[in-house]
C-alpha positions in Angstrom: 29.2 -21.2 23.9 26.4 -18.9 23.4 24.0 -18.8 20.8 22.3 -15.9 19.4 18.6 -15.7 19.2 17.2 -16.0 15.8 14.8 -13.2 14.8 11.5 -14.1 13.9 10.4 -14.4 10.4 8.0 -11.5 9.4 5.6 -12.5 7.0 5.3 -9.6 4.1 2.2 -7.7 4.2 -0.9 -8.8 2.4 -1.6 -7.0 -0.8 -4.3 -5.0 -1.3 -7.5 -6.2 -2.5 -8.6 -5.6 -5.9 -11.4 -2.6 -6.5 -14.5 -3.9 -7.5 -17.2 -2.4 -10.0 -16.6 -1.6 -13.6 -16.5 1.4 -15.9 -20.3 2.0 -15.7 -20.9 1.6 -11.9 -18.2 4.0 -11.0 -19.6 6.7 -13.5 -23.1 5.7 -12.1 -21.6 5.9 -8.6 -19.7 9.1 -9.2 -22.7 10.5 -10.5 -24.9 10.3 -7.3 -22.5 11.4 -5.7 -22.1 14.1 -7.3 -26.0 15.1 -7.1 -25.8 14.3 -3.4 -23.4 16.4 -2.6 -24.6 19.2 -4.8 -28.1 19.2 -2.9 -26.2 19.6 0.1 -23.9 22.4 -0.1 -27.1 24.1 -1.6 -28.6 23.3 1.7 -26.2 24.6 3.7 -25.6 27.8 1.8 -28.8 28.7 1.7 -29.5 27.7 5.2 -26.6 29.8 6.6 -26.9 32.1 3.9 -23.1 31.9 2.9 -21.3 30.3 0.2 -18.9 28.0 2.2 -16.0 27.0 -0.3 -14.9 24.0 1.3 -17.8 22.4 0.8 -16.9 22.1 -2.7 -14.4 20.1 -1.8 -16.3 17.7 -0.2 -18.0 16.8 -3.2 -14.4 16.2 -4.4 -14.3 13.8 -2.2 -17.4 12.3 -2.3 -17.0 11.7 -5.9 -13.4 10.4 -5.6 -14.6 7.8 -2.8 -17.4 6.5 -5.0 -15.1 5.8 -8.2 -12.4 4.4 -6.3 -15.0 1.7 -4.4 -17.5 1.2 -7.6 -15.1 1.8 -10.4 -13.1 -1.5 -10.6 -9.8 0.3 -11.2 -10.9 1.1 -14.7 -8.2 4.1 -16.1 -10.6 6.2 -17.8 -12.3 7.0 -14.3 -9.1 9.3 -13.0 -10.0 12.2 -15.3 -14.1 11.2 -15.4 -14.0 11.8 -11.8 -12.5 15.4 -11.8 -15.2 16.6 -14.6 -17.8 15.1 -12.6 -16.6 16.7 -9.5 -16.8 20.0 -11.4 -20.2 19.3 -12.9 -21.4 18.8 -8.9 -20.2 21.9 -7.9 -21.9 23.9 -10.7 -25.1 22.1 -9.9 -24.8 23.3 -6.0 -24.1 26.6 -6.7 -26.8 27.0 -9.5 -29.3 25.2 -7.1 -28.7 27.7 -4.0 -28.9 30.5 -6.5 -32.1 29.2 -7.8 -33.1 28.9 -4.2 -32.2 32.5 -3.2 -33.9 33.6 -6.7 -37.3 31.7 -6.1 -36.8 33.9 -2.1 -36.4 36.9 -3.2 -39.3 37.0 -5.8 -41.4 34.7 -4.1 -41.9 32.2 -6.8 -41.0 28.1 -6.6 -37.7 27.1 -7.1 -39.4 25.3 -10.3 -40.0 28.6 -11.8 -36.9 30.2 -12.0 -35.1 26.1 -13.1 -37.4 26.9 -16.5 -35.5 29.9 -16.8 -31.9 28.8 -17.5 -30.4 31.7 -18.6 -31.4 34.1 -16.1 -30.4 31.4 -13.6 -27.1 31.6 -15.0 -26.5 34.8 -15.7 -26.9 35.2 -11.5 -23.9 32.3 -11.4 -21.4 33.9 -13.3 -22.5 37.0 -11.7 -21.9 35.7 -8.3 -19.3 33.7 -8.9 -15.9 34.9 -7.5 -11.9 33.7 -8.4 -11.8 32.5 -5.3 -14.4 29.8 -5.8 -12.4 28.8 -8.7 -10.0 27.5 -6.0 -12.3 25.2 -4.5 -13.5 24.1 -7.7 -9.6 22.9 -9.2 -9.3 21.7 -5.1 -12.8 19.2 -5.9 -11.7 18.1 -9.4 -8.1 17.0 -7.8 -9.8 15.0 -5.2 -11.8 13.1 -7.9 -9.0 12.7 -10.0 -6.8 11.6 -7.0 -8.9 9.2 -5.9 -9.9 7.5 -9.3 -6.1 7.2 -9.6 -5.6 5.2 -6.6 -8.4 3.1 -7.5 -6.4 2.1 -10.8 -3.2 1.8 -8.7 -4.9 -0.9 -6.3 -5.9 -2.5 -9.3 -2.1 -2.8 -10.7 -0.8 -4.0 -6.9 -3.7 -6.4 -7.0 -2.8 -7.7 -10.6 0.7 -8.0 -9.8 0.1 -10.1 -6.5 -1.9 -12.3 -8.2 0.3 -12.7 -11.2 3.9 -12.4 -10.1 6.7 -12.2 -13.1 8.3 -15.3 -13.8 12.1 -16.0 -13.0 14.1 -17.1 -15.4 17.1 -20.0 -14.2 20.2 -19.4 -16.2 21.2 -22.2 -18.5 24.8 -23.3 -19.2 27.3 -21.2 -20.5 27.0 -21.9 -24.8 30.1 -22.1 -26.5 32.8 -19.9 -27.0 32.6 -18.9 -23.2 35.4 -20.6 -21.9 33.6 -23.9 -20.4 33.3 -27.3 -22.4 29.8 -28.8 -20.5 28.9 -32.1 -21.8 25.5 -32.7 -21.9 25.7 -36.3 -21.6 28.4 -36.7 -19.4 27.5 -37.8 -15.4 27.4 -35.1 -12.7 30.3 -34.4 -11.2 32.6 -35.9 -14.2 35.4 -33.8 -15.2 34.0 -33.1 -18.9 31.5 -31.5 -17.0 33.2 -29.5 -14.7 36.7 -28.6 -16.1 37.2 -25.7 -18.6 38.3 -26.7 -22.2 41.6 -25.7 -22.9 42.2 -26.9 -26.5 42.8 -24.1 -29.1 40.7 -23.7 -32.2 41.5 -26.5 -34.5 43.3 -28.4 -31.7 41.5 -32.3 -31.3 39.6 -32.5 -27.8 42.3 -33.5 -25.2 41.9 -37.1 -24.0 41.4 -38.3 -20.1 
């Protein structure tokens, strides 16, 4: 006789763990990152003297990264992160045209910041459909990752808090089975179906 070796038990896989943060830190969070990220693709453009797109989208990220770590799954932060991602491209492309402003008439880059509107008339001047791409690519990575934020939340919540089974009770009355309550286990007014029509007394032992 042989015997067939029983598969090992595989424990399920350990649910995530819950974001931490709240509503506030992950804006706060978002925020800086946002500004970081802005500074640096100003860097870079200026330094290379090229507007490189895909940098954009790296502030997407950036932003994502910090709402789904600080922002405590809150729900609000999904669609908080793709307008801050936006708002941190517009400051990176308005601060390397500030920079390339306060180059080519050799003033500080303070200068031309209290002039706004010329500052921004050089943005809209400069900026092309195609960085409009980059800029819907950034706000989907803030937005993406906000979102899976809030769904480590719910898997978390869930883990912690699984639903409740409910055990069947006996079959009421009027579905075929006569249980008596106070009759032992295993007695046959327990276990045998009623048989008696309506009106009929209960048949006797």
């Amino acid at each position: 006789m042989t015997t067939e070796p029983v598969p090992p038990v595989v424990a399920p896989p350990a649910p995530p763990p819950p974001p931490t943060g709240s509503l506030g830190k992950g804006l706060a969070a978002a925020l800086v990152a946002a500004l970081v990220g802005a500074i640096a693709w100003a860097v870079i453009t200026v330094t290379s003297n090229y507007r490189i797109g895909v940098v954009a989208v790296g502030i997407g990220f950036l932003v994502g990264l910090a709402i789904e770590r600080f922002g405590g799954g809150d729900r609000r932060l999904p669609v908080a992160g793709a307008l801050i991602a936006l708002i941190g491209c517009l400051l990176g492309d308005l601060f390397a045209d500030a920079h390339i402003i306060a180059k080519d008439l050799n003033i500080s880059i303070f200068d031309v910041l209290q002039h706004p509107h010329t500052l921004w008339k050089v943005y809209t001047h400069t900026f092309k459909a195609f960085d409009g791409v980059f800029y819907a690519i950034a706000a989907y990575e803030g937005f993406r990752f906000g979102q899976r934020g809030v769904q480590r939340a719910q898997a978390a919540a869930a883990a912690h808090h699984p639903a409740s089974i409910e055990v069947p009770g006996p079959p009421g009355p009027g579905l075929g089975y006569g249980i008596d309550p106070s009759a032992p286990l295993g007695s046959a007014a327990e276990t045998s179906p009623t048989t008696n029509a309506p009106g009929e007394p209960p048949a006797g032992p």
